[in-house]
PDB file of N, CA, C, O and CB in Angstrom:
ATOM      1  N   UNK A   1      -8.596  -2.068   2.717  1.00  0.00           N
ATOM      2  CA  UNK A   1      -8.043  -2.919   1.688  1.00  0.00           C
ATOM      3  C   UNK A   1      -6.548  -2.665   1.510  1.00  0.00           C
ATOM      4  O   UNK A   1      -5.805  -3.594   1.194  1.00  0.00           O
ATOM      5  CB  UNK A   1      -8.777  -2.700   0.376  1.00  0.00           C
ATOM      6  N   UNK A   2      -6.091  -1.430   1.706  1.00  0.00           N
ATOM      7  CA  UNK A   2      -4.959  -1.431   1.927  1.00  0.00           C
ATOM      8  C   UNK A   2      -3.912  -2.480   2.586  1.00  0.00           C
ATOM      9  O   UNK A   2      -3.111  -3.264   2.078  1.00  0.00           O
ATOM     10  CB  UNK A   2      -5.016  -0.566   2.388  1.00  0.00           C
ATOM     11  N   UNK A   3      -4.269  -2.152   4.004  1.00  0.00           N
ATOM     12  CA  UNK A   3      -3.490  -3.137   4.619  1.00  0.00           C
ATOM     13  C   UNK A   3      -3.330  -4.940   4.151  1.00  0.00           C
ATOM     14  O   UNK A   3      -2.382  -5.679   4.418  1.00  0.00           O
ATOM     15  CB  UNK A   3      -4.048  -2.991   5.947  1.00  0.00           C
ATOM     16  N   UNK A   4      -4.397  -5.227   3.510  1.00  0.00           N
ATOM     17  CA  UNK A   4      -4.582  -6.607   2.837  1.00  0.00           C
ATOM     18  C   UNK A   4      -3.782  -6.372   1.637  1.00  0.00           C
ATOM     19  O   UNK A   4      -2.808  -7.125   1.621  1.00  0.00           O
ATOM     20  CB  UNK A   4      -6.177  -7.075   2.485  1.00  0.00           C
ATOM     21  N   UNK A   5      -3.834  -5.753   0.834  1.00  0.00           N
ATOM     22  CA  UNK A   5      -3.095  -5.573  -0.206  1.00  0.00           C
ATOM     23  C   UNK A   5      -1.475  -5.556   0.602  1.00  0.00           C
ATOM     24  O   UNK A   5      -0.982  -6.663   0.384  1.00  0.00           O
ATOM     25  CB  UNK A   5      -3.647  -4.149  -1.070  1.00  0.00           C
ATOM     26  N   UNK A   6      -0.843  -4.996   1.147  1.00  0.00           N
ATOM     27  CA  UNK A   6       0.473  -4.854   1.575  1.00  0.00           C
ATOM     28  C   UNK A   6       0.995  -5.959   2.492  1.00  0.00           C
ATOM     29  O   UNK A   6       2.212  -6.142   2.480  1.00  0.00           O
ATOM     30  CB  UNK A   6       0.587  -3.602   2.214  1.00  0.00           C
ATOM     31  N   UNK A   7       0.008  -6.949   3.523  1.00  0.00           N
ATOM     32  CA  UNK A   7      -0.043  -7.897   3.993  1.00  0.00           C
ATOM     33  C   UNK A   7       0.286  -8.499   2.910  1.00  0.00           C
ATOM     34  O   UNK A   7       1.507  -8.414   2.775  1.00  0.00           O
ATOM     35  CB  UNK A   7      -1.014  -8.168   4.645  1.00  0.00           C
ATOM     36  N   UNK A   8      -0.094  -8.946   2.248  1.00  0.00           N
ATOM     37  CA  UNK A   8       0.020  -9.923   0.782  1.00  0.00           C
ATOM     38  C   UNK A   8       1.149  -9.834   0.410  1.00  0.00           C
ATOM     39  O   UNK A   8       1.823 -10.864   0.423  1.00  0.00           O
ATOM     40  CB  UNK A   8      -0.813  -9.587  -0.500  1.00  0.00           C
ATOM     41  N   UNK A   9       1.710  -8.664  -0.018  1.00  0.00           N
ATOM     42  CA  UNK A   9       3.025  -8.554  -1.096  1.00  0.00           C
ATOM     43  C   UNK A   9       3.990  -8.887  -0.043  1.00  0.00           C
ATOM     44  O   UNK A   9       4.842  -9.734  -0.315  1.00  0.00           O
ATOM     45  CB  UNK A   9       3.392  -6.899  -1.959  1.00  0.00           C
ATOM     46  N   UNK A  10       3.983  -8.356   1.097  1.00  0.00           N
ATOM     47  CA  UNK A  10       4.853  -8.668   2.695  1.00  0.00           C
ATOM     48  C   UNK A  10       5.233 -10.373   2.343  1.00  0.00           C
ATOM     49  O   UNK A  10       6.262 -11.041   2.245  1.00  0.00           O
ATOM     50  CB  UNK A  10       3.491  -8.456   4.588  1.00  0.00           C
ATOM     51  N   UNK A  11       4.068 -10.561   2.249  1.00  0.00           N
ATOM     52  CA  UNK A  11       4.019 -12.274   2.398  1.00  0.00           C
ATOM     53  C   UNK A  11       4.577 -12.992   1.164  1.00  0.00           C
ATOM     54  O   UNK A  11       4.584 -14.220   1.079  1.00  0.00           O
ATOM     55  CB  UNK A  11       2.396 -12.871   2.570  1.00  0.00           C
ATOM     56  N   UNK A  12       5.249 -11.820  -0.200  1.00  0.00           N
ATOM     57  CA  UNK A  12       5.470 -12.598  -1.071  1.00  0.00           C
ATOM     58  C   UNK A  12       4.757 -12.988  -2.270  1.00  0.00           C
ATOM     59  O   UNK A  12       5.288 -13.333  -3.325  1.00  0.00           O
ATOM     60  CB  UNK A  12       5.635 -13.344  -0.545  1.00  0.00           C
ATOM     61  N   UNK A  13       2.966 -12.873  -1.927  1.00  0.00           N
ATOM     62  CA  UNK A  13       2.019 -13.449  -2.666  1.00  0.00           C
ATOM     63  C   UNK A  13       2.595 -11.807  -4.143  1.00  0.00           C
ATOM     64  O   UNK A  13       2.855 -10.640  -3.851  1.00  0.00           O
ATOM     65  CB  UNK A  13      -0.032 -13.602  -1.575  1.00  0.00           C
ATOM     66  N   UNK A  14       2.593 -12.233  -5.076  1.00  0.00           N
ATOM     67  CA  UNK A  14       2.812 -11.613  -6.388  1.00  0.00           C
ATOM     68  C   UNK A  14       1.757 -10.631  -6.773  1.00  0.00           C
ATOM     69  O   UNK A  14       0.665 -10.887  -6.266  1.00  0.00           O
ATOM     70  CB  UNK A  14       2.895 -12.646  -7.432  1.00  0.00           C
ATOM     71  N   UNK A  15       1.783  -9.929  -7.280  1.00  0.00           N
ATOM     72  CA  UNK A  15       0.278  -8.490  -7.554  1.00  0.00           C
ATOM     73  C   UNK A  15      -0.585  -9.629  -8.474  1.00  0.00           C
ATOM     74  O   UNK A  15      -1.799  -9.695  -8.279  1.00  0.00           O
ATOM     75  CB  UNK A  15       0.842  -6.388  -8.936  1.00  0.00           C
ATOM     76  N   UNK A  16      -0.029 -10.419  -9.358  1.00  0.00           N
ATOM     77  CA  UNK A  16      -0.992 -11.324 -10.084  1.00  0.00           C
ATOM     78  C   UNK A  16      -1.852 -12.025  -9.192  1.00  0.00           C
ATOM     79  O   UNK A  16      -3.011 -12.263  -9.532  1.00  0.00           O
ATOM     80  CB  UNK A  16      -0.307 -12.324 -10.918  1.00  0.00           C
ATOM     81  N   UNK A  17      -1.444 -12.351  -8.178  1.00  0.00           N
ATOM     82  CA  UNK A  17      -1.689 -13.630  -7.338  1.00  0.00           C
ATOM     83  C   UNK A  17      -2.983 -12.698  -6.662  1.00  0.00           C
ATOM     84  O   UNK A  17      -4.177 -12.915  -6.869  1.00  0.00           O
ATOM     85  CB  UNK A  17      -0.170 -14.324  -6.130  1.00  0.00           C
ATOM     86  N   UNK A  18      -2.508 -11.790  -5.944  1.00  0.00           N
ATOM     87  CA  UNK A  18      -3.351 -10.680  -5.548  1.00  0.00           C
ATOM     88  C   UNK A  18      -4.830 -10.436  -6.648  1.00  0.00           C
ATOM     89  O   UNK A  18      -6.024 -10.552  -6.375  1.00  0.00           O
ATOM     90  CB  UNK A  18      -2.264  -9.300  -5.564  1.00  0.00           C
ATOM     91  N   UNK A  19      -4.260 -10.124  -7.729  1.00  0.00           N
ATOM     92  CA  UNK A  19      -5.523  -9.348  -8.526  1.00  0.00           C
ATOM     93  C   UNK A  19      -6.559 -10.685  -8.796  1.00  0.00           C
ATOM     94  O   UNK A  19      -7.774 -10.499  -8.733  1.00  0.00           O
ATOM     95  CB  UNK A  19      -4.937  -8.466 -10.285  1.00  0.00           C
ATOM     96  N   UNK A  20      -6.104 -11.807  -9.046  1.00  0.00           N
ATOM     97  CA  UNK A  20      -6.695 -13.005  -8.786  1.00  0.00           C
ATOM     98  C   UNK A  20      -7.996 -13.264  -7.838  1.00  0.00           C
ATOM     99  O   UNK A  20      -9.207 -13.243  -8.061  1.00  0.00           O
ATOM    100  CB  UNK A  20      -5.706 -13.674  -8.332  1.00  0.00           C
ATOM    101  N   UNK A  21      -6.970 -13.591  -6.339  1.00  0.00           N
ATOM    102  CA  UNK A  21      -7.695 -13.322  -5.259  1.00  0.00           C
ATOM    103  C   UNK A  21      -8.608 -12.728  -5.348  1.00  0.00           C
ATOM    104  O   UNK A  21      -9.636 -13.391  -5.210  1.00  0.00           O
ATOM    105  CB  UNK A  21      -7.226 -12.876  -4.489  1.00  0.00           C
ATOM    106  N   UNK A  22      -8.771 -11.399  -5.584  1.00  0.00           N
ATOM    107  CA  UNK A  22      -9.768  -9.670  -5.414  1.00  0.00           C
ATOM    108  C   UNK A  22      -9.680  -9.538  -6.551  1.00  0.00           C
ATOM    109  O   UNK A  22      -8.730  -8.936  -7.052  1.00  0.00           O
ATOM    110  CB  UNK A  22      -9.224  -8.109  -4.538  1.00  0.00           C
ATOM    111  N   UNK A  23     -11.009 -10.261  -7.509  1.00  0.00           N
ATOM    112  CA  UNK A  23     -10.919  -9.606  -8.790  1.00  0.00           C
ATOM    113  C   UNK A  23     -11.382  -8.243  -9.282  1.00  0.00           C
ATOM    114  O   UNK A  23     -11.500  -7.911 -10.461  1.00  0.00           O
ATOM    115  CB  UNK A  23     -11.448 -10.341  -9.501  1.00  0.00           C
ATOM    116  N   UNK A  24     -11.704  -7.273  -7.869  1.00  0.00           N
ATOM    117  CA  UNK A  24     -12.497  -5.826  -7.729  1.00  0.00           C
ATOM    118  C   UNK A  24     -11.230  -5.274  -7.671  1.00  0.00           C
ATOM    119  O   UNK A  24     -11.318  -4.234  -7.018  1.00  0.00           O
ATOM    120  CB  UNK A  24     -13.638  -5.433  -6.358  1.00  0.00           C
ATOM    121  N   UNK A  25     -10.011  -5.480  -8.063  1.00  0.00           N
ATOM    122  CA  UNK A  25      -8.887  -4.622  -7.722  1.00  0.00           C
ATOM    123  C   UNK A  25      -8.172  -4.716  -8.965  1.00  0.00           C
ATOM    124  O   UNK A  25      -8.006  -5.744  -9.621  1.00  0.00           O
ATOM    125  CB  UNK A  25      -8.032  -5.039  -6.439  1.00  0.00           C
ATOM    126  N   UNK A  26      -7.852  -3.812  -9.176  1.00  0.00           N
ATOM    127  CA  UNK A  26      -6.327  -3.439 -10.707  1.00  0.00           C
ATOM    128  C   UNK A  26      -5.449  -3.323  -9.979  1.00  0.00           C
ATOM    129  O   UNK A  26      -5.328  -3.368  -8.755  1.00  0.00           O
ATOM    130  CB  UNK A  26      -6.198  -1.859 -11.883  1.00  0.00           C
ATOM    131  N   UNK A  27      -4.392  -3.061 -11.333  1.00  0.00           N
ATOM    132  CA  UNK A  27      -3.157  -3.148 -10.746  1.00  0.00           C
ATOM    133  C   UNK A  27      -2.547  -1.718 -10.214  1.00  0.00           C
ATOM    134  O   UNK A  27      -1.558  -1.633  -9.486  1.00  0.00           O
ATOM    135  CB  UNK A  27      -2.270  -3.797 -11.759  1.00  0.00           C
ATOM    136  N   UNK A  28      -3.180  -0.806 -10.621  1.00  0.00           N
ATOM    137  CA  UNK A  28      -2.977   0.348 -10.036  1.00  0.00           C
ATOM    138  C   UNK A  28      -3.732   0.871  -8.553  1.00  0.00           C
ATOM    139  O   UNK A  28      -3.276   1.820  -7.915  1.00  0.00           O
ATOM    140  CB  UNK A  28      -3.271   1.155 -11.076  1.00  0.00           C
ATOM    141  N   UNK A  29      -5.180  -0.045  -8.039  1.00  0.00           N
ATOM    142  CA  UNK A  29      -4.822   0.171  -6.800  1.00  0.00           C
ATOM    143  C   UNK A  29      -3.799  -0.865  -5.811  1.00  0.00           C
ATOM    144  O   UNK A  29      -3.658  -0.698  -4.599  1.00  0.00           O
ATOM    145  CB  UNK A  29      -6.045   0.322  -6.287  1.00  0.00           C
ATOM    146  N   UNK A  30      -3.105  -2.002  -6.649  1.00  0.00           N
ATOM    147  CA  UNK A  30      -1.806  -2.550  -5.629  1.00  0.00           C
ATOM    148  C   UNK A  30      -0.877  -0.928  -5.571  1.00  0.00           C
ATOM    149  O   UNK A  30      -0.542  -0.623  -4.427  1.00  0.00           O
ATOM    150  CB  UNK A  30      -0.588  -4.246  -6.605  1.00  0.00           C
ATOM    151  N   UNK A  31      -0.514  -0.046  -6.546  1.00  0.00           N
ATOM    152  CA  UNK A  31       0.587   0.568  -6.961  1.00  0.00           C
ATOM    153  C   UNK A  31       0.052   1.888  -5.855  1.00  0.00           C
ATOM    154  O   UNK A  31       0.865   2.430  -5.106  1.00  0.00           O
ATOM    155  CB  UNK A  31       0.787   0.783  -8.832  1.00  0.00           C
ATOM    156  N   UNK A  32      -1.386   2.283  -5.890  1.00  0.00           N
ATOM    157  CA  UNK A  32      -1.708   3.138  -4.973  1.00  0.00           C
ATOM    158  C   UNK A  32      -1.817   2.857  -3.491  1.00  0.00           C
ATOM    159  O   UNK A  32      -1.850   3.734  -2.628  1.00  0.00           O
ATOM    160  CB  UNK A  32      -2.721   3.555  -5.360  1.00  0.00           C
ATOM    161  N   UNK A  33      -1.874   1.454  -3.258  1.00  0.00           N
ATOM    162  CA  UNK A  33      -1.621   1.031  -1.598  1.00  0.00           C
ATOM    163  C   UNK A  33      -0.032   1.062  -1.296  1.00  0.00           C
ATOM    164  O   UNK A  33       0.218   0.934  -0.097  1.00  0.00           O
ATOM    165  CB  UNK A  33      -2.230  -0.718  -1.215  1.00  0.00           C
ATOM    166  N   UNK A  34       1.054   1.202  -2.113  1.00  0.00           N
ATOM    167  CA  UNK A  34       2.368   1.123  -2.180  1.00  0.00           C
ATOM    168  C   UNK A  34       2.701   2.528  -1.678  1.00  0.00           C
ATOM    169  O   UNK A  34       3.536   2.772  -0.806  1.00  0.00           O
ATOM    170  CB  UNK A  34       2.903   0.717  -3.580  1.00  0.00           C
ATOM    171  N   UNK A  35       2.026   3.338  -2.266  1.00  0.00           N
ATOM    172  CA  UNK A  35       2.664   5.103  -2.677  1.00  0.00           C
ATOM    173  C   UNK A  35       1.962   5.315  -1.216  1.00  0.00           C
ATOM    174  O   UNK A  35       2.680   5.648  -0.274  1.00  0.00           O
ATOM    175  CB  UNK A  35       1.853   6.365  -4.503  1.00  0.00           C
ATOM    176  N   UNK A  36       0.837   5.161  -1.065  1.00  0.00           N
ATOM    177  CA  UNK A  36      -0.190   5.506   0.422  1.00  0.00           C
ATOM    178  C   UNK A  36       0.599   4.719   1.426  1.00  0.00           C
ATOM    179  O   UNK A  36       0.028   4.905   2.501  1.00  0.00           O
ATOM    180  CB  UNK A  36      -2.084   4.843   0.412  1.00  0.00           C
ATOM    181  N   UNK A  37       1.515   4.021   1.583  1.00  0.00           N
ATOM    182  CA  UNK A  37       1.950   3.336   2.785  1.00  0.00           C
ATOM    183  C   UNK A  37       3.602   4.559   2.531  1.00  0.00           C
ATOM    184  O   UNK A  37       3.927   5.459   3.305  1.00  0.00           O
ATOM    185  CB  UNK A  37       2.060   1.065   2.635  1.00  0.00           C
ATOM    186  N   UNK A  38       4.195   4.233   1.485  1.00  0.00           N
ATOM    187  CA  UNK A  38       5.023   5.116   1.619  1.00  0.00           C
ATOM    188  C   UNK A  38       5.052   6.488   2.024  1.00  0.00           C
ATOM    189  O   UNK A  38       6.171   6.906   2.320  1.00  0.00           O
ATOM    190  CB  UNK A  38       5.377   5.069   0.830  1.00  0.00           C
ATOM    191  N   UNK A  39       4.080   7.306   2.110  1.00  0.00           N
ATOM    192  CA  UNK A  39       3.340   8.479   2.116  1.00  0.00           C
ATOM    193  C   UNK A  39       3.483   8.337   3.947  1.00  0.00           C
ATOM    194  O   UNK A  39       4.062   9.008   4.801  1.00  0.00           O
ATOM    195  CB  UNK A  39       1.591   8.433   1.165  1.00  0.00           C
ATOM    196  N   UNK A  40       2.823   7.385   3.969  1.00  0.00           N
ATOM    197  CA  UNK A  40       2.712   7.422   5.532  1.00  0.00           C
ATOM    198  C   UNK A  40       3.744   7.270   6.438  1.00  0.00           C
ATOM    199  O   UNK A  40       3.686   7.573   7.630  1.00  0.00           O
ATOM    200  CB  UNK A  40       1.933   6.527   5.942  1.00  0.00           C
ATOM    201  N   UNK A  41       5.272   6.503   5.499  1.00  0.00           N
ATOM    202  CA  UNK A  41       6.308   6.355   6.751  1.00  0.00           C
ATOM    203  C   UNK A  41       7.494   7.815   6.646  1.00  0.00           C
ATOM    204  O   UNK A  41       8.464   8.089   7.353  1.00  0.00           O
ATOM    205  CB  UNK A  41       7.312   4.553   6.535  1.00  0.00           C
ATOM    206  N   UNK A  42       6.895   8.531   5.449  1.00  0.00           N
ATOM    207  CA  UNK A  42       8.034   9.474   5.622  1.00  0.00           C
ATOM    208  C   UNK A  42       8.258  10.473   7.047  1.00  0.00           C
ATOM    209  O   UNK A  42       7.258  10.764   7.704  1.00  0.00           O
ATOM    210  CB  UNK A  42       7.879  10.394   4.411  1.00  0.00           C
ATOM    211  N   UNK A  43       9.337  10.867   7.383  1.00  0.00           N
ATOM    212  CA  UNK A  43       9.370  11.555   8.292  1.00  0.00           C
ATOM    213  C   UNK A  43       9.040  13.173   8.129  1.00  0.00           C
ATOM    214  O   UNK A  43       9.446  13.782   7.140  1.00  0.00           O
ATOM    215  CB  UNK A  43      10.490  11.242   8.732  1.00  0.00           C
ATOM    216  N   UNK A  44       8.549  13.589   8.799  1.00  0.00           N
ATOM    217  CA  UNK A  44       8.040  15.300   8.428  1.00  0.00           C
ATOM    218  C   UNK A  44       8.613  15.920  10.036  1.00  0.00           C
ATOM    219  O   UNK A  44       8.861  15.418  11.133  1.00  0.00           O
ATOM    220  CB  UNK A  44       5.704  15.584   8.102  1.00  0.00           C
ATOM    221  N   UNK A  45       8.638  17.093   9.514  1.00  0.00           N
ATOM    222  CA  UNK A  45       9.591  18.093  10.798  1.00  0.00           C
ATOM    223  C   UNK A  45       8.071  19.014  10.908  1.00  0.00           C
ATOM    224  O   UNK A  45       7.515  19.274   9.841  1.00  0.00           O
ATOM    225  CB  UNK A  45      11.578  19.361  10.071  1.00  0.00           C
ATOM    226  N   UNK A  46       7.604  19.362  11.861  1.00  0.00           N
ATOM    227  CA  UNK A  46       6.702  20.582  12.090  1.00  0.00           C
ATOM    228  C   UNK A  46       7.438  21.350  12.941  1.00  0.00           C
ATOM    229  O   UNK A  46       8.270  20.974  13.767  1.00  0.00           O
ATOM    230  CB  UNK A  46       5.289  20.314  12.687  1.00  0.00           C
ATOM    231  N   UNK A  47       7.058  22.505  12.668  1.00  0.00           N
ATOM    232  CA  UNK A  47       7.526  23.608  13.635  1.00  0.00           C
ATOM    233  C   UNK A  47       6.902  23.993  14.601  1.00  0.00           C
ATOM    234  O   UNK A  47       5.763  24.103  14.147  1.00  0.00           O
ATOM    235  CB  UNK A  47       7.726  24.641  13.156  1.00  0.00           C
ATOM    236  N   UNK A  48       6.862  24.333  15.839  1.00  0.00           N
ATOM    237  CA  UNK A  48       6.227  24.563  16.646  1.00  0.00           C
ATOM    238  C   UNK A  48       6.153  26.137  17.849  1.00  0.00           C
ATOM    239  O   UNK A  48       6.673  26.010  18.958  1.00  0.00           O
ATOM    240  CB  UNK A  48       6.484  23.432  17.027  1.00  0.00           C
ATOM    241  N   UNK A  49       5.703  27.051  17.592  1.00  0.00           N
ATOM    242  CA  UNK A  49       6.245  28.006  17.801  1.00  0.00           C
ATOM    243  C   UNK A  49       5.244  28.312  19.264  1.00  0.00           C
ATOM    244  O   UNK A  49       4.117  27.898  19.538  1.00  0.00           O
ATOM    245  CB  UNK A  49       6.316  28.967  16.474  1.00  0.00           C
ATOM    246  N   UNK A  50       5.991  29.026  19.877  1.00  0.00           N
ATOM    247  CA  UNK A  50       5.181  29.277  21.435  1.00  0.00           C
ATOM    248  C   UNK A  50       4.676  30.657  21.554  1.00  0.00           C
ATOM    249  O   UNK A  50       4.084  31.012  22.573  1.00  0.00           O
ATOM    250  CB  UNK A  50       6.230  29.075  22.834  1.00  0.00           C
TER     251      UNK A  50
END
């Protein structure tokens, strides 16, 4: 559901328009598919030791 949720806002469609659509969704999981996509593009350094 994520990706549908972020497809959507991509596209413009409004979180109202959204919660509409999927009336099984609040507005805090649009706000938690936001933070979980952001989560996912940060860059992280690992160390790697031999």
């Amino acid at each position: 559901m994520v990706s549908v949720i972020l497809d959507n806002l991509a596209e413009g469609v409004s979180e109202e328009e959204i919660l509409k659509s999927y009336p099984s969704l609040r507005f805090e999981d649009i706000k938690a598919a936001i933070a979980y996509a952001a989560e996912l593009s940060r860059e992280r350094l690992v160390s790697v030791t031999a």
